[in-house]
ZALUMTI-832745 format. One line per field, with one value per atom (N, C-alpha, C, O): z, y, x; atom name; residue number from 1; residue in three letters. Coordinates in steps of 0.001 Angstrom, whole numbers, plus 500000, padded with zeros to 6 digits. Each point is the difference from the previous one (the first is absolute). Layout:
# ZALUMTI-832745
zz	[Z  ...]
yy	[Y  ...]
xx	[X  ...]
name	[CA  ...]
resi	[NUM  ...]
resn	[ALA  ...]
END
This chain:
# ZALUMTI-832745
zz	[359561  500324  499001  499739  499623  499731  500226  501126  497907  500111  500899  499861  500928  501046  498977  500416  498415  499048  499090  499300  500467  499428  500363  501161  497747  500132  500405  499124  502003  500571  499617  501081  498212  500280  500693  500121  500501  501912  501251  501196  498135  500995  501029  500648  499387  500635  501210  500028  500950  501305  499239  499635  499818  499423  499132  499745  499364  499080  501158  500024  501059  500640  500540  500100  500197  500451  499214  500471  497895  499090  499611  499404  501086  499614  501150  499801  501171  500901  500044  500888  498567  499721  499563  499743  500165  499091  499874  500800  497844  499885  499487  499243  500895  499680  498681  499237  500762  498224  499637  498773  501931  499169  499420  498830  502460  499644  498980  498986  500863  498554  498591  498832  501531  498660  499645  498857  502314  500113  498794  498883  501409  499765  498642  499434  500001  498949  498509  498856  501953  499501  499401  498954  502213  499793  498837  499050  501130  499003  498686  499087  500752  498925  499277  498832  502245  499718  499130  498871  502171  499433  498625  499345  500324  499260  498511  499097  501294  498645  499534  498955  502102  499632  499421  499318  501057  500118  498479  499148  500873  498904  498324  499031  501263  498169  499896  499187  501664  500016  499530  499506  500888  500301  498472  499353  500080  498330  499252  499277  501245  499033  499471  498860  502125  500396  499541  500034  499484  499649  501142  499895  501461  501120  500020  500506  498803  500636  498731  499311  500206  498933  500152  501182  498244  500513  500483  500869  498336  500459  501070  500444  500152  501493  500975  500930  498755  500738  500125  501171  497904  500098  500911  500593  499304  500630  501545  500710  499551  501465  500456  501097  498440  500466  500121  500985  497798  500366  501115  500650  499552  501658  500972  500957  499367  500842  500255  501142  497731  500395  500179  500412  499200  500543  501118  500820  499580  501911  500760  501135  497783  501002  499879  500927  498120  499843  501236  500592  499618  500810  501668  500781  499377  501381  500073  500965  498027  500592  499684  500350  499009  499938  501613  500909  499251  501458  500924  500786  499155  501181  499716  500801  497998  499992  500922  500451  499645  500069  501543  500662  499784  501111  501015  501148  498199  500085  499839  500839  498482  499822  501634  500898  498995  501034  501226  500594  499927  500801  500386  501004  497919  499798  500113  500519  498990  500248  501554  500319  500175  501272  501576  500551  499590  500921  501201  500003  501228  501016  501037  500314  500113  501301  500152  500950  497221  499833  499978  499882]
yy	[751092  500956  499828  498852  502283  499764  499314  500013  499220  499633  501006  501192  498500  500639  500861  501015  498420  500749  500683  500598  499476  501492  501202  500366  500337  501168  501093  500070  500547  500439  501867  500342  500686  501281  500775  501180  498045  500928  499331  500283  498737  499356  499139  500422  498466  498700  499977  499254  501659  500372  500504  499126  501981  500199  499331  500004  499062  498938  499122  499850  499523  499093  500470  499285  501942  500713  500688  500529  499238  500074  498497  499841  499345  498599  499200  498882  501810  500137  500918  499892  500862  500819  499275  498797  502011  499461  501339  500933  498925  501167  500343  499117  501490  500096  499648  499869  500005  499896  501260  500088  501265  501052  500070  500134  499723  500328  499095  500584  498291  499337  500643  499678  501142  500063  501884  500337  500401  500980  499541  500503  498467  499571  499566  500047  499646  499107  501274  500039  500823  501113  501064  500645  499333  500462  499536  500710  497976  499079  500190  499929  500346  500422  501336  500320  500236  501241  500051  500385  499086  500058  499459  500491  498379  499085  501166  500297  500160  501250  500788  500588  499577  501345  499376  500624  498142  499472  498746  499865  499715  498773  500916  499530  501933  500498  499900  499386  501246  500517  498532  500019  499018  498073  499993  500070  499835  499532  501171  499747  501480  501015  499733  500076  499694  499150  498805  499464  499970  498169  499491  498821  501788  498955  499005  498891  501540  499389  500031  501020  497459  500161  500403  499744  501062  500206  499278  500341  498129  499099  499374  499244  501102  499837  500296  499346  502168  501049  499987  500286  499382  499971  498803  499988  499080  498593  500088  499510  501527  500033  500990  499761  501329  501024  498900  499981  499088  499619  499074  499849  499513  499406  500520  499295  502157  500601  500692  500307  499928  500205  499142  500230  498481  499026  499738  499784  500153  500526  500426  499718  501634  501500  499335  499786  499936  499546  498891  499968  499037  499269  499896  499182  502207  500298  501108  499996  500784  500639  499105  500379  498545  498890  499651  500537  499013  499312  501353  499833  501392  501399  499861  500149  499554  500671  498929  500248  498587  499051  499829  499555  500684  500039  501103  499767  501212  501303  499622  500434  499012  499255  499341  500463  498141  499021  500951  499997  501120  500622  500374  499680  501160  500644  499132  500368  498658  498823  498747  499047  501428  499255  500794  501097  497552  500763  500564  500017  500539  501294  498737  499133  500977  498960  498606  499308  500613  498718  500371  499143]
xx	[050698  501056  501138  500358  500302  501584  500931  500495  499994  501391  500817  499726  501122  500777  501355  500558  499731  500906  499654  500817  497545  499010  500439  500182  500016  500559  498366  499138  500691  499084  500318  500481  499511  499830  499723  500331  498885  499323  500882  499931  500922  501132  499162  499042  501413  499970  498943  499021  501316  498804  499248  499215  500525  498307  499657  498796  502207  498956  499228  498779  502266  499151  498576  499002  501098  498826  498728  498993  501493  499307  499154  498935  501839  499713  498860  499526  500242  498715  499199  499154  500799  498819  498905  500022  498923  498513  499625  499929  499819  499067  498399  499596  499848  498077  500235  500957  497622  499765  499811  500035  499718  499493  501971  500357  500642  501478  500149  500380  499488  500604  498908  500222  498760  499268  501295  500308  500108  500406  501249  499888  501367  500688  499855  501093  498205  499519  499837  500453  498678  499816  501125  499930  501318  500784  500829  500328  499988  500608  499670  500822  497842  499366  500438  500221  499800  500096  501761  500304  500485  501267  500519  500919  498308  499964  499859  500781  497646  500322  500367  499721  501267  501156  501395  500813  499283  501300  499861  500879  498385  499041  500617  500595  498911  499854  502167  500692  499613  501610  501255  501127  498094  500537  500023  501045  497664  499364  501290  500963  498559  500192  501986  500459  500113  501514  500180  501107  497845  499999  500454  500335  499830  500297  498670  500174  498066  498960  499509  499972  499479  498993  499128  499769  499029  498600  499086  499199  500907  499646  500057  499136  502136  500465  499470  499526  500592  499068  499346  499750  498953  498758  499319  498921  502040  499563  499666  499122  502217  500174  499297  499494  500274  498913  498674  499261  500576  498710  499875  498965  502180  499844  500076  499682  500758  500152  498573  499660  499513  498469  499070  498863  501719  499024  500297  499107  502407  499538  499598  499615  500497  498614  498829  499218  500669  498061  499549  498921  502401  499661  499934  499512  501312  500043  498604  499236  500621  499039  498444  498882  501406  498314  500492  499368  501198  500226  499567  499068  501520  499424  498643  499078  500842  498061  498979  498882  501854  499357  500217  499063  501800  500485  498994  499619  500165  498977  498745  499210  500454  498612  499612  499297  501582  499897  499791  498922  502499  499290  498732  499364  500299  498667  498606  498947  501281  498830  500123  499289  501671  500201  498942  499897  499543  499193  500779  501230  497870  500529  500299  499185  502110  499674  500830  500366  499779  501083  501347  500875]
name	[N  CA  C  O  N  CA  C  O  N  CA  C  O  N  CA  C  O  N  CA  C  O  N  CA  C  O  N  CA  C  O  N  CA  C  O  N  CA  C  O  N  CA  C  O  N  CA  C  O  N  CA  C  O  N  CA  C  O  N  CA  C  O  N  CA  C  O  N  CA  C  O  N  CA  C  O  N  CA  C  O  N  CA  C  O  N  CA  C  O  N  CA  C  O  N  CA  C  O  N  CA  C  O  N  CA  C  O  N  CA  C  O  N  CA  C  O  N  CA  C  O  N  CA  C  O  N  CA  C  O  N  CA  C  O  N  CA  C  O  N  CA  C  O  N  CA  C  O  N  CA  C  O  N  CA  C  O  N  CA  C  O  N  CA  C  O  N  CA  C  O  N  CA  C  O  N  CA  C  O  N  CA  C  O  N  CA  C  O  N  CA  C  O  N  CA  C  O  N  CA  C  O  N  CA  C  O  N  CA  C  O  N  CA  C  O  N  CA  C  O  N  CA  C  O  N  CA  C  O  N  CA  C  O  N  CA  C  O  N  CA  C  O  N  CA  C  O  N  CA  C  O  N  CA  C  O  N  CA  C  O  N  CA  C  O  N  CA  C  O  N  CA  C  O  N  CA  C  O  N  CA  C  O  N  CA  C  O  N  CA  C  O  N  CA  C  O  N  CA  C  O  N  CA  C  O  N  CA  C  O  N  CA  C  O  N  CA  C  O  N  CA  C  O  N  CA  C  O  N  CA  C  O  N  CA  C  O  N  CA  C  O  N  CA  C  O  N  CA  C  O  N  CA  C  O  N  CA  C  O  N  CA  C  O  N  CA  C  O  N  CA  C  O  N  CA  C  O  N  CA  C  O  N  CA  C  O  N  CA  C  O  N  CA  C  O  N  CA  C  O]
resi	[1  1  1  1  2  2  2  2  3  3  3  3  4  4  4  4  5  5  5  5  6  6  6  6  7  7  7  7  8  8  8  8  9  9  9  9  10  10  10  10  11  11  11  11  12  12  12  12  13  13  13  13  14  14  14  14  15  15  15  15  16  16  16  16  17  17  17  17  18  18  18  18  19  19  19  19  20  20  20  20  21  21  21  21  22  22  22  22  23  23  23  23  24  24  24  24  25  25  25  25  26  26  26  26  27  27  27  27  28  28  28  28  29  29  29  29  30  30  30  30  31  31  31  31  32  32  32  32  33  33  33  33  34  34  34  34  35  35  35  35  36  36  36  36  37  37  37  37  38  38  38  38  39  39  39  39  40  40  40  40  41  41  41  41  42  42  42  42  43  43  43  43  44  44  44  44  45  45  45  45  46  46  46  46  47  47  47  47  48  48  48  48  49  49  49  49  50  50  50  50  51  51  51  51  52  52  52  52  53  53  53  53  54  54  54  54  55  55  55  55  56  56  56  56  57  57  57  57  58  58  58  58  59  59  59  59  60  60  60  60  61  61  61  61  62  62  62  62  63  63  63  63  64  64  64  64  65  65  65  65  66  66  66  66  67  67  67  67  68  68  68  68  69  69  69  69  70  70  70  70  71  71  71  71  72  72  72  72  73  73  73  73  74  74  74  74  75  75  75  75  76  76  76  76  77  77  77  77  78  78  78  78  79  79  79  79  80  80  80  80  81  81  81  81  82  82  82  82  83  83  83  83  84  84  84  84  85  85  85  85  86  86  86  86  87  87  87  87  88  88  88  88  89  89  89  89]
resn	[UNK  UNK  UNK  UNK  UNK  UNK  UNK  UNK  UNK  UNK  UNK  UNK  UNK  UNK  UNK  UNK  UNK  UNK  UNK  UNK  UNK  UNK  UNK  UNK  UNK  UNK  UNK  UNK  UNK  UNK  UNK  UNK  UNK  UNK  UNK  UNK  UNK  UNK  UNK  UNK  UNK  UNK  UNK  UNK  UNK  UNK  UNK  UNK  UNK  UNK  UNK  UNK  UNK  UNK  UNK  UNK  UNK  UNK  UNK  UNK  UNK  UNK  UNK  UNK  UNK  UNK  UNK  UNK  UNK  UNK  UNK  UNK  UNK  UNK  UNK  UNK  UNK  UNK  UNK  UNK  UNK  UNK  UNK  UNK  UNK  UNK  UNK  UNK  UNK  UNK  UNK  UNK  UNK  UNK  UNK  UNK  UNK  UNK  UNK  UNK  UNK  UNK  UNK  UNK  UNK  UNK  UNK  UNK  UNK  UNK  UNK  UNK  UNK  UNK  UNK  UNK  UNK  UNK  UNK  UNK  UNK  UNK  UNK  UNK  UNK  UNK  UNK  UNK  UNK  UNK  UNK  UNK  UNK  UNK  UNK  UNK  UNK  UNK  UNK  UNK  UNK  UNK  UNK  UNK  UNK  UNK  UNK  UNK  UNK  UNK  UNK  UNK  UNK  UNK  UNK  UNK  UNK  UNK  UNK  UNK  UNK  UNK  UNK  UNK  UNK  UNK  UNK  UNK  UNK  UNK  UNK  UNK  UNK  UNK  UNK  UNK  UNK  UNK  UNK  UNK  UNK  UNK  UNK  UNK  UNK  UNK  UNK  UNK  UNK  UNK  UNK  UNK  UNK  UNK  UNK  UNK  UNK  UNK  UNK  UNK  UNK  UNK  UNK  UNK  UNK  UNK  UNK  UNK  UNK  UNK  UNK  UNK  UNK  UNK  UNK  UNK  UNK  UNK  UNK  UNK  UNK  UNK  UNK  UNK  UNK  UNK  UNK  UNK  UNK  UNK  UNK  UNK  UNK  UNK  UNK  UNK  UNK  UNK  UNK  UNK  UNK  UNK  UNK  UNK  UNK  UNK  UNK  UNK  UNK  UNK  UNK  UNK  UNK  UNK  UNK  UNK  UNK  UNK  UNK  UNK  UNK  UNK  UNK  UNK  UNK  UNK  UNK  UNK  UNK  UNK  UNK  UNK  UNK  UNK  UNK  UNK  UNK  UNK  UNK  UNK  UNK  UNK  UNK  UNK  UNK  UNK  UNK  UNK  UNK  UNK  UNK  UNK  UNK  UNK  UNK  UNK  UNK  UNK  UNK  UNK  UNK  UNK  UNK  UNK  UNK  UNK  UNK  UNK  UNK  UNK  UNK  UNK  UNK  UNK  UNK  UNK  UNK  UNK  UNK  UNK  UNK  UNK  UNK  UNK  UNK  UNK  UNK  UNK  UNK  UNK  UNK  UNK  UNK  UNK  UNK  UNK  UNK  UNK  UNK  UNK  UNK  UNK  UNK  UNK  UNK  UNK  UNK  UNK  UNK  UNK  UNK  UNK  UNK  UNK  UNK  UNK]
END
């Protein structure tokens, strides 16, 4: 949880209530995706400004898809196990 003097944007009661949540894996692959998504609209504008080397950029896009890759190896697999689990257990 937050430091109690974290400055919260959704304000203090809904961080705490953000801060118990859980969410699916399909929602963090949703999330992940998005990030992605933002990342390449926002990534060229950073460089193009010299706020972001390319090199920068590039680093972090590539960790941000090796997260996707790794949440959705974990769904598939997760989907699998289902699928191969017998009727009854």
């Amino acid at each position: 949880m937050a430091p109690d003097n974290e400055f919260h944007p959704i304000g203090e009661a809904a961080a705490r209530v953000v801060d118990r949540l859980s969410f699916s894996l399909n929602q963090q692959i949703e999330e992940v995706e998005r990030e992605i998504a933002l990342r390449k609209k926002v990534y060229p504008h950073q460089v193009a400004r010299r706020l972001m080397r390319q090199s920068v950029a590039d680093y972090h896009m590539a960790r941000m898809r090796a997260v996707l890759e790794t949440l959705e190896q974990l769904h598939d697999q997760r989907q699998k196990d289902a699928a191969e689990k017998p009727v009854g257990d």
